[in-house]
Structures are given as C-alpha cells and as structure tokens.
N, C-alpha and C positions, 0 to 999 in steps of 0.2 A: 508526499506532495500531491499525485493524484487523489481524485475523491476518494472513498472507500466502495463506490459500486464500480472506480475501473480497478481495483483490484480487485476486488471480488470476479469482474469478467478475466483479467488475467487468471487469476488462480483456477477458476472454471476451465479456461483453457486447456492449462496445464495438466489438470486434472483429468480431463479426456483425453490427455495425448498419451504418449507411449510411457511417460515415468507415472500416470496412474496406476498402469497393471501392477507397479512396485510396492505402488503407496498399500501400508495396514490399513490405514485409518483415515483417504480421503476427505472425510470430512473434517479431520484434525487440520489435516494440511490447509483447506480453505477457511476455517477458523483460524490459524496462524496467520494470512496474509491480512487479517484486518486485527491484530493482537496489539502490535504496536499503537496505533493511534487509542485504543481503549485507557491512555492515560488520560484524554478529555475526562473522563469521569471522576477523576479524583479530585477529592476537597482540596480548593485552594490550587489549583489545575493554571500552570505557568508555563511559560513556550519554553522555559528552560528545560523542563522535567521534558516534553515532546523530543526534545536533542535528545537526551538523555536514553529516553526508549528506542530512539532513532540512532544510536549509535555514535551520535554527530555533540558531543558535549563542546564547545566552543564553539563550533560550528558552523556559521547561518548558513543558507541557502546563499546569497549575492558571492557567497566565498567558497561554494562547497567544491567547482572544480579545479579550483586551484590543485597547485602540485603536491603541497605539503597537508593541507585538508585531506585531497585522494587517495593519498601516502598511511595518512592517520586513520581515513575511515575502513577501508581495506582491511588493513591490519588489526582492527577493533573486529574488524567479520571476520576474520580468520578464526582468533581467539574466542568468538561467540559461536562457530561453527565448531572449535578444538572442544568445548566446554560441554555443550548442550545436543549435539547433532552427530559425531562421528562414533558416539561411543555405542550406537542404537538403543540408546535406553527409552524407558516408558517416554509417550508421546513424543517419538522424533519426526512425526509426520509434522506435528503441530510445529516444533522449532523450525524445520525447515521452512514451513509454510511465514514464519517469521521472517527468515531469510531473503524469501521469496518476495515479502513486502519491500524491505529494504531493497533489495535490488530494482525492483520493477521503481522504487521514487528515485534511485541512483538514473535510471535510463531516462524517466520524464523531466526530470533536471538536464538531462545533458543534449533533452529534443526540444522537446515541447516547451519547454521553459523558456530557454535560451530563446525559443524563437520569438516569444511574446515578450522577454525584455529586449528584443529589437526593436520589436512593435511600439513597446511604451517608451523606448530612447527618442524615435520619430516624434511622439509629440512630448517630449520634454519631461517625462514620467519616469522617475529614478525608484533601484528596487527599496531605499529606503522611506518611497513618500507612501502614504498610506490611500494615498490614490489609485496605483500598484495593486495593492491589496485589495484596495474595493474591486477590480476591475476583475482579477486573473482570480478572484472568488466569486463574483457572477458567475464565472464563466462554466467555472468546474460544476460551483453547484446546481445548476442546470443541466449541465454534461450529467452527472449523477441522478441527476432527474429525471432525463429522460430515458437512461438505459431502465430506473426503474419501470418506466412506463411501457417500453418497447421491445429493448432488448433480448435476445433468441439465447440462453443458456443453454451449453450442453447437458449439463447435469440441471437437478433439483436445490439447489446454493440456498435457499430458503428453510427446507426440510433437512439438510447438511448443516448447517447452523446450529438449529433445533436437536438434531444430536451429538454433536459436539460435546465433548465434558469442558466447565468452565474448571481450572483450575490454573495457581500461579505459574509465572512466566519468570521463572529463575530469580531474581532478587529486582527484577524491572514492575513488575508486575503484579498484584493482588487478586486473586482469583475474585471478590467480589464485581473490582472495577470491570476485571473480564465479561462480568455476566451483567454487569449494569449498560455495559457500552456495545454487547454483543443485543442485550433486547432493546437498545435507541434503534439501533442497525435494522432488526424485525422490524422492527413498528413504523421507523419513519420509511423504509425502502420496499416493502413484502407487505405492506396491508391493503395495498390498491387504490386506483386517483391520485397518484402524482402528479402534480402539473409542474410546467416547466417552460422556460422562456426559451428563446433563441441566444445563444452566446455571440456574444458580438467581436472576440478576438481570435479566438481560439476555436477549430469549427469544430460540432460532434466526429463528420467522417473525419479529420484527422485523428481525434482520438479512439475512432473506431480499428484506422489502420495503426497505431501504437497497441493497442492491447492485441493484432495477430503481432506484430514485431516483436513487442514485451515476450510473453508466454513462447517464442523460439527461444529468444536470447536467457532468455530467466534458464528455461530448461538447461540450455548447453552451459551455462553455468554454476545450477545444481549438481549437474552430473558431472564438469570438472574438477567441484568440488568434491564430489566421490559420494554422494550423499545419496543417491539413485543407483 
C-alpha cells in the first residue's frame, strides 16, 4: 500500500535495529520488503495477480479490515511464514523481509489509510471512485519522491539492492520479474534529481512518523513470530 521507498525506509530501519545483528543476509532482507510489488513487471500485470503476491486473493483494500478478511489474511501469513521462513532454509532473510512488506502495508491500511478515506468521505470521494485513486496516488508518489531526494538512510539500501541475489519467490514470484522490478527501483529512486510536489492529503511528516512506528511494530512482530 505504501510506496516502495517507504518500505525500503521501514526495512532500513529495521535493519539497523537490534534483529539486524541476526540477520545473514541484510541485504536479502531489504530486497524482500520491496519482492511483493515486483509483480508490476509481469506481462499482462493485473491488480489481481498484486492480491495474489499480497497475500489478499479476494481481498480489496475498502474490505481488508474487516473481520473475516483479517481472519483470512493472517492465516494466509502464518502458512507463508510455516512454508518459507521458520524452517531457516537458504534465503530466509529475504522471506522474512517479505513478511516484513506485508506487514508494514497491513499497518498503513489500518493508519494512514483509514485516515485519508475520512478525508475523501468529507468531500464525497468514495474508495470505489477513481478520484480516490488519482488523489491518495499523488500523494504517495510524491512522498516516495521525496524520501528519494532527501531522506537520511541508516545503511547503504541502494548498494544493498545491488547485492541482493535475484532469484524466485516461492511459486509468487519469477526471479526475472525480481530483477526487472528490482533495476525500475535503481533507476527510478537511486540515480539522483528526483523532483517531487507537495502532497496535499496526506503530509510527508506523517509518513515520516509511520516508518519510526512501522519498523518497532514490524520488528516485535518478526520476533513474535520466532523468525529473529
């Protein structure tokens, strides 16, 4: 749900915090928080297939905190942490950092979201009009724009990327689209001159205070899951 540069600062976070010392393969891990959305790159690339990577197959966003949605996505993460993450097999940095995405778009849904379909209820802007969409996509991709321009990274997330192994993501994922959607990422965020507007719903410092929120909560729920 967030851009892909406020996960990248969540994952950077996390990565300097204390479940770094853990991590093999940091920069696996911060390659896994942008792995899911790397279904943009596939031929014939459908919001269906995005559920799909996202855990959320029926899913939408307008319904995802429902009870029996929350009920359903959970338990889809459990099974995708049973599978690919608890058994420490090769690249478990990179699943978890998977993990890690999901989580951190569960928490922006349940803040940040929520509070800008208040916003757009005020003036008569429903999540199904595509006016919604024009709007809460300004916003982000601005927000992503200007963390590229600005923002203070603990680690190297650019030079982390770059060594990264691309390779597939369990039966979600094609390791080429991996490495087609991981060099958009290089190129459109890491090659310098970004410009970027001012968001007009949604303000950067709130999303600045979400990614210190994000990357506590993400943490303490890596490590309830046993996975740290």
């Amino acid at each position: 749900m967030p851009g892909c540069m406020v996960h990248i600062a969540v994952a950077d976070k996390i990565a300097a915090g204390r479940l770094g010392a853990d991590m093999a393969e940091p920069e696996q891990f911060l390659a896994g928080n942008i792995a899911p959305d790397a279904i943009h790159a596939r031929e014939g690339f459908t919001r269906d297939m995005k559920r799909h990577t996202h855990l959320k197959d029926g899913i939408h966003d307008k319904d995802f905190l429902s009870g029996e949605n929350t009920k359903a996505f959970y338990q889809r993460l459990e099974n995708f942490i049973e599978k690919y993450c608890r058994r420490k097999q090769e690249k478990h940095d990179l699943y978890c950092g998977y993990v890690s995405h999901l989580l951190t778009d569960r928490l922006f849904i349940e803040t940040v979201r929520e509070d800008f379909v208040r916003d757009m209820k005020k003036l008569g802007v429903e999540q199904n009009d595509m006016e919604f969409f024009r709007k809460i996509s300004f916003d982000l991709d601005n927000i992503d724009a200007r963390i590229s321009a600005e923002y203070k990274f603990e680690n190297q997330p650019a030079a982390m990327l770059r060594k990264a192994d691309c390779c597939d993501i369990g039966d979600l994922l094609a390791a080429d689209e991996v490495k087609r959607s991981r060099g958009w990422v290089l190129w459109n965020f890491f090659s310098g001159g970004k410009q970027y507007e001012t968001p007009v719903f949604i303000p950067y410092e709130k999303v600045m205070d979400f990614i210190e929120t994000a990357a506590v909560q993400v943490s303490e729920r890596l490590t309830g899951y046993g996975l740290y």
